[in-house]
C-alpha positions, 0 to 999 in steps of 0.5 A: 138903606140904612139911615140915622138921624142925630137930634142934638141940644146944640151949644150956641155959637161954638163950633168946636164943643158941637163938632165933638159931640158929634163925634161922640154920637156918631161913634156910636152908629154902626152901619148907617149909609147917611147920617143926617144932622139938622140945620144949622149944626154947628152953630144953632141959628144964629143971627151973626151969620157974618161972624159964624160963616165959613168959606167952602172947604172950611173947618166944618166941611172938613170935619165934614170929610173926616166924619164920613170917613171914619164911620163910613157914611155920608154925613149931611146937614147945614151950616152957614157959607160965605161965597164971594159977597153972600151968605148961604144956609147951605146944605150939604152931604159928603161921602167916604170917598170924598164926594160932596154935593150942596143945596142952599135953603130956597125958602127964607124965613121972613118972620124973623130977621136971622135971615134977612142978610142970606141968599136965597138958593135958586136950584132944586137938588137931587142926589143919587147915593146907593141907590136912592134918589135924595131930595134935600130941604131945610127947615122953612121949605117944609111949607111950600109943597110946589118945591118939594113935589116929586117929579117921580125923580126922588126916593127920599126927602131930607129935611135938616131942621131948626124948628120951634117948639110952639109951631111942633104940630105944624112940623109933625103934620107937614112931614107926614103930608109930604111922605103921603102926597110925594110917595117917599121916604122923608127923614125930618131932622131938628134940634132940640134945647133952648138957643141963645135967642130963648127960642126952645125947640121941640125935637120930633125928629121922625123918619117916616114911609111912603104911607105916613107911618112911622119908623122911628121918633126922637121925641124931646131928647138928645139922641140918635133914630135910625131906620131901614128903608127899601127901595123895593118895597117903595116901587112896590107900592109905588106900583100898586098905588101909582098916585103920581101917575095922576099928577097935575102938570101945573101947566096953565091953559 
């Protein structure tokens, strides 16, 4: 499997000037199965959660659908939805054919109060897509390794991302961990720029393996990585190193 990561500079609060940038850049990906954006993407993260929100099925949804189409690749990132009397940072992978799936971000960020008007989502999500078992995380759950912990039930963690700069080495080192500890892929997702807030993010979007390495960086730029992943490779070492076999149950006598 092929996937690609797309690092913007994001416009604040303008939906239509990021929707096409991202056209742009996804123009340019070729052959790419999953084309992951960060958290967030058409907004930035924004605290006019109310104003900026969409129903589902909304206009970034439906960009959404016509973005996997035309590149043939499921397309997946979040953005803010509105369902009923709630606000969800919610994330979400559509397919060529028009299959979708959502996770809504479990870990809320309580150190500032972007958040504090948004629902908090109650279920873990794994997605089979081509083969791959995906795990979806956003940003803030990167720090709570209990949620991400791999059941043998996943092959890939996506994390979409809105992550400052003055916490990167926190970011880097909490991607390697969990490729390491979960024995996966992990594909790490973030934005670059300075938001309306003056919050200056630090890219580092990274794909990485089940071994820590890396297979492609982003570094500060805005731009595009991708990186081929194999599933026999990975039950390979799995295999050979079968760690998870020796993992705690977290049952308590």
């Amino acid at each position: 499997m092929k996937i690609s990561a797309i690092q913007p500079d994001i416009t604040w609060e303008n939906k239509d000037v990021n929707l096409r940038k991202y056209d742009r850049m996804i123009s340019k990906i070729h052959g790419s199965d999953i084309i992951i954006l960060p958290e967030m993407f058409s907004t930035g993260f924004t605290p006019e959660a109310v104003k900026m929100g969409e129903l589902p099925g909304g206009e970034t949804f439906e960009w959404m659908i016509n973005a996997s189409e035309k590149s043939n690749s499921a397309v997946c990132g979040s953005y803010i939805v509105k369902v009923r009397n709630n606000l969800f940072n919610r994330w979400i992978l559509v397919t060529p054919d028009k299959k979708s799936w959502h996770y809504d971000k479990r870990h809320l960020f309580r150190m500032n109060n972007v958040e504090s008007s948004f629902t908090s989502g109650k279920k873990r999500v794994v997605i089979n897509f081509r083969g791959f078992r995906i795990l979806p995380n956003i940003c803030y759950d990167l720090r709570f390794p209990v949620w991400s912990r791999n059941r043998n039930d996943y092959d890939l963690l996506i994390n979409s991302a809105n992550w400052p700069e003055s916490r990167r080495d926190v970011w880097l080192t909490l991607l390697k961990a969990r490729a390491i500890e979960n024995l996966c892929y992990v594909a790490g997702v973030n934005r670059t720029g300075t938001d309306g807030n003056g919050i200056k993010y630090c890219g580092d979007s990274v794909i990485i393996g089940p071994k820590g390495e890396e297979l492609a960086s982003a570094g500060n730029k805005d731009c595009t990585i991708s990186a081929d992943l194999s599933l026999s490779d990975l039950r390979s070492f799995r295999k050979k190193f079968p760690a998870h076999l020796d993992a705690d149950s977290f049952d308590f006598l």
